[in-house]
N, C-alpha and C positions, 0 to 999 in steps of 0.2 A: 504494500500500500504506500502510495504517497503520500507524503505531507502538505499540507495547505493552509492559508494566509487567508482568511474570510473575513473580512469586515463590510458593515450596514449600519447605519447610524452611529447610536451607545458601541456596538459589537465587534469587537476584536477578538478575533481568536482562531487559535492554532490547531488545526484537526489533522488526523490521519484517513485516509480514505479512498476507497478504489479510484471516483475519478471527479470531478471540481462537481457535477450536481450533487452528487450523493455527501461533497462536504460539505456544500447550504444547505443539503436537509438535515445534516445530524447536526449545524450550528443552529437550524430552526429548533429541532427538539431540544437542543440543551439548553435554548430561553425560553421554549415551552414548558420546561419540566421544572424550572425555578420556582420555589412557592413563595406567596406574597401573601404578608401578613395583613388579613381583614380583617380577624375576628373581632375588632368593634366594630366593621358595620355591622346593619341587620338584613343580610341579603339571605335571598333563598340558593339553596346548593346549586342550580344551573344557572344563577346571577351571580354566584362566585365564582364558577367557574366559567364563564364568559368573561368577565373582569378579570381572571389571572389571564386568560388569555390574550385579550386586549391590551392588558399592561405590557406583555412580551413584545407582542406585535409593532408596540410604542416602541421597541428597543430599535427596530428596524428603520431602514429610509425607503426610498422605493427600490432601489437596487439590492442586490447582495453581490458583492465580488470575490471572487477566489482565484488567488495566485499559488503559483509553486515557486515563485521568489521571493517575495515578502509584503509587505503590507505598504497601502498607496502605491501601486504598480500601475500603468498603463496598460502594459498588456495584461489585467488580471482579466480571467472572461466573467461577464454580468449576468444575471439573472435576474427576474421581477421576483421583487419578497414576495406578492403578493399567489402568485405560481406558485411559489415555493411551500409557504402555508397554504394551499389547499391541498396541494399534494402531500404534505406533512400529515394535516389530518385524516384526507382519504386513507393513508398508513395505519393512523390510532385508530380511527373505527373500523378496520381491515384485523387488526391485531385484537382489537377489544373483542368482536364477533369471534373470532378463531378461541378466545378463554375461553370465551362460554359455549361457545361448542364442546371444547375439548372438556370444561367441567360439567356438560350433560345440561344444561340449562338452556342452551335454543338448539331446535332442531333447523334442518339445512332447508 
């Protein structure tokens, strides 16, 4: 696996990864997976977690770039965050459905 140089807004950061998409998705999931302390709001569980999402999503610009040279490159190649986050989730609820298969709680 190569290394990679991903920055979007807030995000800097150094991933290993087969090839520059596949390091914007796992730089998308690792601000997706961040938890962000609400418990003083009073939101309901899918307005929390829309809000932690959102908050990540803020971390981004409209681009995500990834280099195998370093960070602020020219030639880094671009991606739209916003590509990137759907395809991110299509993944989690792709994987979340595959749990519950496998623990017998939805059938196909």
């Amino acid at each position: 696996m190569a290394k990679y140089y991903v920055e979007s807004g807030e995000i800097r950061l150094i991933v290993q990864a087969e090839d520059p998409r596949m390091a914007a998705l796992w730089t998308m999931h690792s601000a997706m997976e961040q938890t962000v302390s609400l418990d003083a709001l009073d939101l309901s569980n899918d307005q929390l977690e829309d809000f932690k999402k959102m908050d990540s999503v803020a971390q981004f610009s409209r681009q995500i770039s990834v280099s195998e040279i370093g960070l602020g490159r020219a030639e880094a190649g671009q991606f739209e965050a916003l590509e990137i986050m759907i395809e991110w989730n299509q993944l989690a609820v792709a994987l979340a459905r595959l749990e519950r298969l496998i623990d017998g709680q939805e059938t196909s």
